[in-house]
C-alpha positions in Angstrom: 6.4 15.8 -5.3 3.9 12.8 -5.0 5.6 9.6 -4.2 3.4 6.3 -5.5 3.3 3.2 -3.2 1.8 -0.5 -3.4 0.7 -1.8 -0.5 -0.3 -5.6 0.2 -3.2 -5.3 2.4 -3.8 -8.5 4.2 -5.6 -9.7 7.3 -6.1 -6.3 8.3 -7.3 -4.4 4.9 -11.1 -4.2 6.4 -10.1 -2.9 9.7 -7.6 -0.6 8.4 -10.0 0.7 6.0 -12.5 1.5 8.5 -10.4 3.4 10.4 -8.6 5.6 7.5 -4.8 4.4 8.1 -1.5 2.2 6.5 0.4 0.7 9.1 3.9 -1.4 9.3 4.6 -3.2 12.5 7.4 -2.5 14.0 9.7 -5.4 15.0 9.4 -6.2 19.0 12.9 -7.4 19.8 15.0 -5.4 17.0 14.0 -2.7 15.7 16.5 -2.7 13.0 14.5 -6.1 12.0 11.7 -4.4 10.9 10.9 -5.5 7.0 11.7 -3.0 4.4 8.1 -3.1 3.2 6.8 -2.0 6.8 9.5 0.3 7.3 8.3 2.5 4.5 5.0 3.9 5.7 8.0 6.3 7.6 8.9 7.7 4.1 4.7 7.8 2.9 4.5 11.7 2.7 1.0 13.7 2.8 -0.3 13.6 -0.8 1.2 10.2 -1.9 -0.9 7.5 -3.7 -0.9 4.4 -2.6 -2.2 1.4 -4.9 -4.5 -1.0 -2.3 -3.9 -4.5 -3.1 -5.3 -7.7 -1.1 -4.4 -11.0 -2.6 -7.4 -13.1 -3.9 -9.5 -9.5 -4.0 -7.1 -7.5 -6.6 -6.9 -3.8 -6.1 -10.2 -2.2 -5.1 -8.8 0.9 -3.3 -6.7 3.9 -4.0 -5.6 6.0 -1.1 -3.9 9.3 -0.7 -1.9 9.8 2.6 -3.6 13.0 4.5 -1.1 12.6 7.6 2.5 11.6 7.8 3.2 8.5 10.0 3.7 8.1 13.7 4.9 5.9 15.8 2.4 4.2 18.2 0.6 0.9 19.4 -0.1 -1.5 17.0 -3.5 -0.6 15.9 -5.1 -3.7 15.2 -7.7 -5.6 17.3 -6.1 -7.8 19.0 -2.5 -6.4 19.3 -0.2 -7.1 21.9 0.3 -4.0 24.2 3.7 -4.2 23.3 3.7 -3.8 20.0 4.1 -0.9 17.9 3.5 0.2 14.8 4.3 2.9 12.2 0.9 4.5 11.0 0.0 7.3 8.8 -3.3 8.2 8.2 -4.6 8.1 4.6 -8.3 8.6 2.7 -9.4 5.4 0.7 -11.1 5.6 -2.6 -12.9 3.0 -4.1 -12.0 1.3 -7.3 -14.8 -0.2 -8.8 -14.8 -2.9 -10.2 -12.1 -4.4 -8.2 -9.3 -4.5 -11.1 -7.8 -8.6 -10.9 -4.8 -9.5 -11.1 -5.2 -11.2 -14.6 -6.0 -8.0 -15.9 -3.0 -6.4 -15.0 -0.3 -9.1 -14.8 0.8 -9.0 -18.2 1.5 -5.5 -18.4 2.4 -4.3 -14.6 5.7 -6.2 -14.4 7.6 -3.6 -16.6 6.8 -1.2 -14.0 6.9 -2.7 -10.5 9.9 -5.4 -11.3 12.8 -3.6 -9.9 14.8 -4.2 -6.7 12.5 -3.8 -3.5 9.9 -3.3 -6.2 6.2 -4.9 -5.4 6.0 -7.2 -8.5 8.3 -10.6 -9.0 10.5 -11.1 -12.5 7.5 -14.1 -13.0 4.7 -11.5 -12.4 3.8 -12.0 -9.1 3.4 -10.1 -6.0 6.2 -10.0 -3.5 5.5 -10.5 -0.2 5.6 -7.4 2.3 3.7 -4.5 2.9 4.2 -0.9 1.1 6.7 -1.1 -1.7 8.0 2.0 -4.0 6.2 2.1 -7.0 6.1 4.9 -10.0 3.9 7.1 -11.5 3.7 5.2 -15.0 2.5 1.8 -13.1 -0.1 3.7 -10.7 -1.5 5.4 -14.3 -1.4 2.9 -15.9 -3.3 0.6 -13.0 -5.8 3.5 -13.1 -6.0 3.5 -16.6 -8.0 0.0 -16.5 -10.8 1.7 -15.2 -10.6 5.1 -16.7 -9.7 6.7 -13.4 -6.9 9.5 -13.1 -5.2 11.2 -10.2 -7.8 14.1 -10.2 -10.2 11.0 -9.1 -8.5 11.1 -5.7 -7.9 14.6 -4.6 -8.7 15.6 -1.0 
């Protein structure tokens, strides 16, 4: 069963991209630390759609995860050697044109306000990385631009 995921993609969307992953640090001194929102790329099963969001862009990609997470050094230029990082390896699509978060403000908070949910009771987006999300909200996201799940097979 496809699981449906919105992640906040922020100073490492481009890089990330690039290199086809999703990936949630892992917290250095305790591990029990780690956020919620990074700690779900271990629950991101092969087939899942992920809704790509990076603040100021809107949502310009759609990926589908290809290969479950694993643990491993943080990924990103620049990491400390110490670090690690949950990644699972995922194929971007494009969404084009970027759809902004006026156009979907209004409407998404019915289905992304919910505890540990990406969207805020004001309409906002939470901080943190991958949050649940649902099937209606991902189609109806897609919807915007005429695009369907059949758009992002594999």
């Amino acid at each position: 069963m496809v699981q449906y995921w919105w992640v906040n993609q922020t100073r490492n969307h481009q890089f990330e991209r690039s290199v086809g992953i999703v990936a949630g640090q892992i917290n250095r001194e305790n591990r029990n630390l780690t956020h919620y929102g990074r700690e779900n790329v271990k629950k991101m099963n092969v087939g899942d759609l992920l809704v790509c969001y990076v603040r100021s862009m809107g949502i310009d990609y759609v990926a589908r995860v290809v290969e479950k997470y694993q643990e491993q050094p943080a990924p990103w230029p620049g990491s400390d050697e110490n670090e690690t990082a949950y990644v699972a390896n995922v194929k971007y699509f494009p969404v084009k044109p970027t759809i902004l978060q006026e156009e979907f403000s209004d409407t998404i908070q019915k289905f992304g306000c919910y505890p540990k949910g990406p969207i805020t009771r004001s309409g906002g987006i939470k901080e943190g990385y991958a949050f649940i999300f649902n099937k209606d909200g991902f189609d109806n996201l897609m919807e915007l631009r005429k695009l369907s799940q059949r758009d992002f097979e594999i």
